[in-house]
C-alpha positions as CSV (number, residue, x, y, z in Angstrom):
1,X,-4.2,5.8,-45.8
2,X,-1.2,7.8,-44.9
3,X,2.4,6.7,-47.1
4,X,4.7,4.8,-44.8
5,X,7.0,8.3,-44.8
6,X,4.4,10.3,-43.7
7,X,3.8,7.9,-41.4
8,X,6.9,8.1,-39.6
9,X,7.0,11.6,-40.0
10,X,3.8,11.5,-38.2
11,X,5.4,9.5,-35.0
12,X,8.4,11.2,-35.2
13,X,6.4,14.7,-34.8
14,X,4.1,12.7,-31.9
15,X,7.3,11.9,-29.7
16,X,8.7,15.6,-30.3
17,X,5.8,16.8,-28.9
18,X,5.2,14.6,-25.9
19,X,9.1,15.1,-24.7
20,X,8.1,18.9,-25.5
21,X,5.6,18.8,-23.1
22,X,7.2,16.6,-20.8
23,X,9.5,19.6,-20.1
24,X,7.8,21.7,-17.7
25,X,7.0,18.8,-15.4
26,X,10.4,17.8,-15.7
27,X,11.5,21.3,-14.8
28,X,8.9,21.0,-11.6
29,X,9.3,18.0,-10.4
30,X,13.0,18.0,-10.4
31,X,14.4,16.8,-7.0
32,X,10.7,16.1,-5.2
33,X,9.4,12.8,-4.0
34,X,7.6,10.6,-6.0
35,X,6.1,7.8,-4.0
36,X,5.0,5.0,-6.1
37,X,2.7,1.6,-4.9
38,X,3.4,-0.9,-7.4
39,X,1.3,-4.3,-7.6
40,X,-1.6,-5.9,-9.5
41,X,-1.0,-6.8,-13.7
42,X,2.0,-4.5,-13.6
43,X,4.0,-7.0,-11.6
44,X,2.8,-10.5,-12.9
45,X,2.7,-9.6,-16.6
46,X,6.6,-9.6,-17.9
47,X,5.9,-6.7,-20.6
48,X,4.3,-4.5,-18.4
49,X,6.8,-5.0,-15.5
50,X,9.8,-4.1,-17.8
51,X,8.0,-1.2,-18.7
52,X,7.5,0.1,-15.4
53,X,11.2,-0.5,-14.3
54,X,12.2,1.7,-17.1
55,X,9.5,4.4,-16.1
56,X,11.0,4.4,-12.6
57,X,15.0,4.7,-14.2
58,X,13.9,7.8,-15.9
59,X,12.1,9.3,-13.3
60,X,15.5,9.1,-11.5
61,X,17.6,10.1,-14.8
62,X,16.0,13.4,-15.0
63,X,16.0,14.2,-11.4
64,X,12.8,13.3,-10.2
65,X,12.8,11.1,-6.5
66,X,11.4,7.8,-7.0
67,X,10.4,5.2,-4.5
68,X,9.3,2.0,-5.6
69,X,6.2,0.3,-2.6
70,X,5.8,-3.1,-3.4
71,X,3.0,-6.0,-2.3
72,X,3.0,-9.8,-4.1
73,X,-0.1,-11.2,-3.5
74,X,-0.4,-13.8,-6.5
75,X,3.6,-14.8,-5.6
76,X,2.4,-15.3,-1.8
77,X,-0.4,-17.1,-2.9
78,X,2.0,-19.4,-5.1
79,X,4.6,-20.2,-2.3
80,X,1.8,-21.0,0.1
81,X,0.4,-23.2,-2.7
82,X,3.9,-25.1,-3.0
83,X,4.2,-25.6,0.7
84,X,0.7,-26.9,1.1
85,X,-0.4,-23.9,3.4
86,X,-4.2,-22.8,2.6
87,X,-4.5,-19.3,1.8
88,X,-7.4,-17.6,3.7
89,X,-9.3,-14.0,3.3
90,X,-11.3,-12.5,5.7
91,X,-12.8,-8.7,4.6
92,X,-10.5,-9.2,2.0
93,X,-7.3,-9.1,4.5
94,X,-5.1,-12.2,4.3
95,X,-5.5,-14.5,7.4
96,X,-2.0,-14.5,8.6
97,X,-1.1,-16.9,10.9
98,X,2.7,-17.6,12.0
99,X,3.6,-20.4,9.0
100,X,1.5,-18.0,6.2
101,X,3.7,-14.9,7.7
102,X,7.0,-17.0,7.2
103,X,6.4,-17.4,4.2
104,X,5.3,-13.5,3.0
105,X,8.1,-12.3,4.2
106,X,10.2,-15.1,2.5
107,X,8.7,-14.0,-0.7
108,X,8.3,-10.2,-0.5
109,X,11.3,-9.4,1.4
110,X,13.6,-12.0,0.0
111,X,12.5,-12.8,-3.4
112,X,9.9,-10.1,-5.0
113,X,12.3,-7.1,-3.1
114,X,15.2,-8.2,-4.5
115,X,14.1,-8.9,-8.2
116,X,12.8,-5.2,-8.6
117,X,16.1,-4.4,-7.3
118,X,18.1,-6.4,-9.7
119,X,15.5,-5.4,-12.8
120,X,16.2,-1.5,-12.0
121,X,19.8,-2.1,-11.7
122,X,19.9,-3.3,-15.1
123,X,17.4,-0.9,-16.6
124,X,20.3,1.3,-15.5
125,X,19.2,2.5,-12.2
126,X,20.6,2.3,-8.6
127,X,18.2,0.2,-6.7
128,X,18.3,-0.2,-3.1
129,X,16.0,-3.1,-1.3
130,X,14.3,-2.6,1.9
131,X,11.4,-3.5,4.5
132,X,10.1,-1.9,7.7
133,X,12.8,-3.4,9.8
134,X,15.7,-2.0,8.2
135,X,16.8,1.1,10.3
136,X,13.6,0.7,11.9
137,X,12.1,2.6,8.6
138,X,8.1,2.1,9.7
139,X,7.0,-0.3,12.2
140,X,3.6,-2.1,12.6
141,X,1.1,-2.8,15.5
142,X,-1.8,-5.5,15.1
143,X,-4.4,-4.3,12.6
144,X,-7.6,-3.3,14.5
145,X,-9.7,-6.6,13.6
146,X,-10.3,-10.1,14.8
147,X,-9.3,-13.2,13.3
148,X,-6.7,-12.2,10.6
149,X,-3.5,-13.2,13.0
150,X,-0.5,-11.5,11.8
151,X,-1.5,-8.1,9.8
152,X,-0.6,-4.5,11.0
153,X,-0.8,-1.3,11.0
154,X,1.6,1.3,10.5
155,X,2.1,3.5,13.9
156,X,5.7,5.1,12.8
157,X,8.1,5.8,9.9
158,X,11.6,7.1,10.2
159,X,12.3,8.6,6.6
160,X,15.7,9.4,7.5
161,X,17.2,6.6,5.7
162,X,15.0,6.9,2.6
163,X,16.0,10.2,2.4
164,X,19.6,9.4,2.6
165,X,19.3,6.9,-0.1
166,X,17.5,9.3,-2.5
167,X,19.8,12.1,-1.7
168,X,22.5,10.1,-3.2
169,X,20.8,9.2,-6.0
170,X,19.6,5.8,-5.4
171,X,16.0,4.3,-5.9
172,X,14.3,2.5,-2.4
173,X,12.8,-0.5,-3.0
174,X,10.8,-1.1,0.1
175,X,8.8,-4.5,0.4
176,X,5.5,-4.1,3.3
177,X,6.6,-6.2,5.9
178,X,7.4,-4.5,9.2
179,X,7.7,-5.5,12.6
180,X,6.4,-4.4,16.1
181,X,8.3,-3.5,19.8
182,X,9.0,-6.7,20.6
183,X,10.4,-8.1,17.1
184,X,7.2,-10.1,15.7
185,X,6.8,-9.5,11.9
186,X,3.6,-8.0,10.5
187,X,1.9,-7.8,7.1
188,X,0.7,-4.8,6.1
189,X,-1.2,-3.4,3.2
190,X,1.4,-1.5,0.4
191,X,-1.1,0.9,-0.4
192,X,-1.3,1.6,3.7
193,X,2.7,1.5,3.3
194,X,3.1,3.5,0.4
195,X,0.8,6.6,1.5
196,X,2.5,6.7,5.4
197,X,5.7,7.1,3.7
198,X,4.6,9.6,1.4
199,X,3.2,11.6,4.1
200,X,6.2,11.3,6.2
201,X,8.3,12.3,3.5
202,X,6.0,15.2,2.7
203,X,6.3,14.2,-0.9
204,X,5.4,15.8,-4.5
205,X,3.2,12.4,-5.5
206,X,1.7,9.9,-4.4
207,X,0.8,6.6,-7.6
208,X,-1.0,4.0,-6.7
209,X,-0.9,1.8,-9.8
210,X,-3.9,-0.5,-9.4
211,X,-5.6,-2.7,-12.6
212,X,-8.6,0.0,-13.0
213,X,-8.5,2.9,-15.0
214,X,-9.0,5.2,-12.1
215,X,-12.4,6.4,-10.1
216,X,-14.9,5.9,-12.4
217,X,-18.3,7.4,-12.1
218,X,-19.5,3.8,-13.6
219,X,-17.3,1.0,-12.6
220,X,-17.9,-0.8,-15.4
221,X,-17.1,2.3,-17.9
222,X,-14.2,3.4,-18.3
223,X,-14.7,6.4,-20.0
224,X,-16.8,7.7,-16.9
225,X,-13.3,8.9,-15.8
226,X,-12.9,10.9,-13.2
227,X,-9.5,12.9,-14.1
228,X,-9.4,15.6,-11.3
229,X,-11.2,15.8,-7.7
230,X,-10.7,17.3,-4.5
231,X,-11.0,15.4,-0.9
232,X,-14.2,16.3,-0.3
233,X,-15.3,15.4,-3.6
234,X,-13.5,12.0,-3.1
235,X,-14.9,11.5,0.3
236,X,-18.5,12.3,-1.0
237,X,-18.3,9.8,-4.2
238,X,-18.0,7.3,-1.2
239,X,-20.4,8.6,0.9
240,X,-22.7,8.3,-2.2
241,X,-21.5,4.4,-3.6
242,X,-19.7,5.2,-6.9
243,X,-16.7,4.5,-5.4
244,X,-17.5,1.3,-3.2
245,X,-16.1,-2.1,-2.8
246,X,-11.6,-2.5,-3.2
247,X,-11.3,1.1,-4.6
248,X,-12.7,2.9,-1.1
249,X,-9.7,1.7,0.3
250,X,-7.4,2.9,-2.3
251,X,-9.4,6.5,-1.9
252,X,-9.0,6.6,1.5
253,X,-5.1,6.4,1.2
254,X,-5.0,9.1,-1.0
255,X,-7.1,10.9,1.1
256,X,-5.4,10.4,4.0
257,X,-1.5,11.0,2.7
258,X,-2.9,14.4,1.1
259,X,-4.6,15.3,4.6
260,X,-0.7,14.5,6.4
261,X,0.7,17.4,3.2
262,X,1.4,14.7,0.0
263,X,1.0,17.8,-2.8
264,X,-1.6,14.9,-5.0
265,X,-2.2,11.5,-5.0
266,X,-3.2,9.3,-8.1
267,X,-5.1,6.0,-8.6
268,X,-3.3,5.1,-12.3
269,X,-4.2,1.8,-14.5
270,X,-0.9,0.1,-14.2
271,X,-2.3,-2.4,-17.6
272,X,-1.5,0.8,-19.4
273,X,2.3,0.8,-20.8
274,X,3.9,3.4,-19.7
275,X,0.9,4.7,-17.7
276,X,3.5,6.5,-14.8
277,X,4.8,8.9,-17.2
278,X,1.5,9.5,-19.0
279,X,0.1,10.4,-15.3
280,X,3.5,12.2,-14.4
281,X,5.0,14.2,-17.7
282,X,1.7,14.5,-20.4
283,X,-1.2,17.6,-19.6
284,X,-3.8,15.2,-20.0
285,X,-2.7,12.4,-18.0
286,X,-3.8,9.1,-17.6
287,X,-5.8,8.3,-14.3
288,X,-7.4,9.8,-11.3
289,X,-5.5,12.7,-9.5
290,X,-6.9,13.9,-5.9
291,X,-5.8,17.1,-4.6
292,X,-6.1,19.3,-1.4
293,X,-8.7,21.8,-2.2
294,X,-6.2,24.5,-1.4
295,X,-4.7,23.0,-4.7
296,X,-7.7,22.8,-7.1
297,X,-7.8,24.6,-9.9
């Protein structure tokens, strides 16, 4: 059993040599794009969600070009809960109807937004809170299925104002509500939001923090990890089931951002503290990362 001082001189020489090898990434990722979907345990467990905050404020300390995609299912579902609304799935979209899309915007865009905002902002960040409406930064079209009411698409993304923002050394906060041509208000997935406005911002990294450890050869192993794949690699574990049910989804984002020029995308366990600088700063990593096969090694 090691003596409590060479215990500490144990950690000590462990966080040497992570923020030693944090350095080169730092060095590479200095002023590039991280786009980061942020949802499942991360955001309802109170440890977890301090953690990430802080991840995000360093990201932005040492240069790196956070933006922070947000959902709130288990909020939505609380609100609609309170006000005696029935919350309804269908091929695991939210039924939206006109009352059920008052009320997720009331939450994501008025109260989940603007807590991250505030939690950042006193983690010691600069935090600026958005949705798809404000200066018209994506807008939405009805989602190509019937019977789920109010739920869209992304068709456009002006990255102008997200750029400005990060530029000047502010973090967006943007919450995935968005609204069509003629005004009406639309739900759309944040994993869907998160990888359009990587792709238009032709960013470094895509992280889709999720409550799996990442694409696992056996779903219910996590030490079938996949750490590094291609698209086509990707596209085949689907073709061939290992990836199946509420991660093909996820995959297909990825997939889809690196097609439109995101540099890599990651599928990263966001019950893991500090699992976005594991993924980011550390050789090994923590999750999944898919690449372009132009950028496999």
């Amino acid at each position: 059993m090691l003596k409590d001082t060479e215990y500490l001189e144990s950690a000590a020489e462990t966080r040497v040599r992570i923020l030693s090898e944090a350095l080169p990434y730092i060095q590479q990722f200095t002023g590039r794009t991280i786009v980061v979907k942020y949802g499942g345990a991360a955001m309802k467990d109170s440890t977890l969600k301090e953690k990430v905050i802080r991840d995000v404020v360093f990201m932005a300390c040492v240069g790196l070009r956070p933006i922070l995609v947000h959902g709130g299912g288990p909020e939505i579902n609380s609100w609609l809960n309170k006000l005696g609304i029935e919350a309804q799935f269908k091929n695991g979209l939210r039924v939206t109807d006109a009352a059920t899309m008052d009320v997720v915007e009331m939450v994501l865009v008025g109260r989940v937004n603007k807590e991250i905002v505030s939690l950042i902002n006193q983690a010691g960040g600069s935090a600026v809170g958005l949705c798809g409406k404000d200066g018209g930064l994506f807008e939405a079209r009805p989602a190509d299925e019937e019977g789920i009411g109010f739920v869209g698409e992304v068709t456009r993304v002006n990255p102008q104002i997200l750029e400005t923002l990060v530029k000047n050394g502010h973090i967006p906060v943007v919450s995935s509500v968005a609204a069509d041509e003629t005004g009406q208000a639309y739900n759309i997935n944040a994993d869907t939001v998160a990888g359009e406005i990587a792709a238009a911002l032709g960013a470094e990294k895509l992280i889709l923090l999720t409550d799996t450890a990442g694409i696992l050869r056996d779903y219910k192993d996590s030490s079938t990890l996949i750490p590094r794949l291609d698209i086509q690699k990707a596209r085949k574990l689907i073709d061939d089931g290992i990836v199946s049910g509420g991660m093909i989804p996820k995959v297909n984002c990825c997939v889809r951002s690196l097609a439109q020029g995101v540099k890599a995308a990651h599928i990263v366990d966001g019950r893991m503290p500090h699992s976005l600088l594991l993924e980011i700063f550390t050789d090994e990593g923590t999750g999944s990362m898919i690449v372009g096969s132009e950028f496999m090694l």
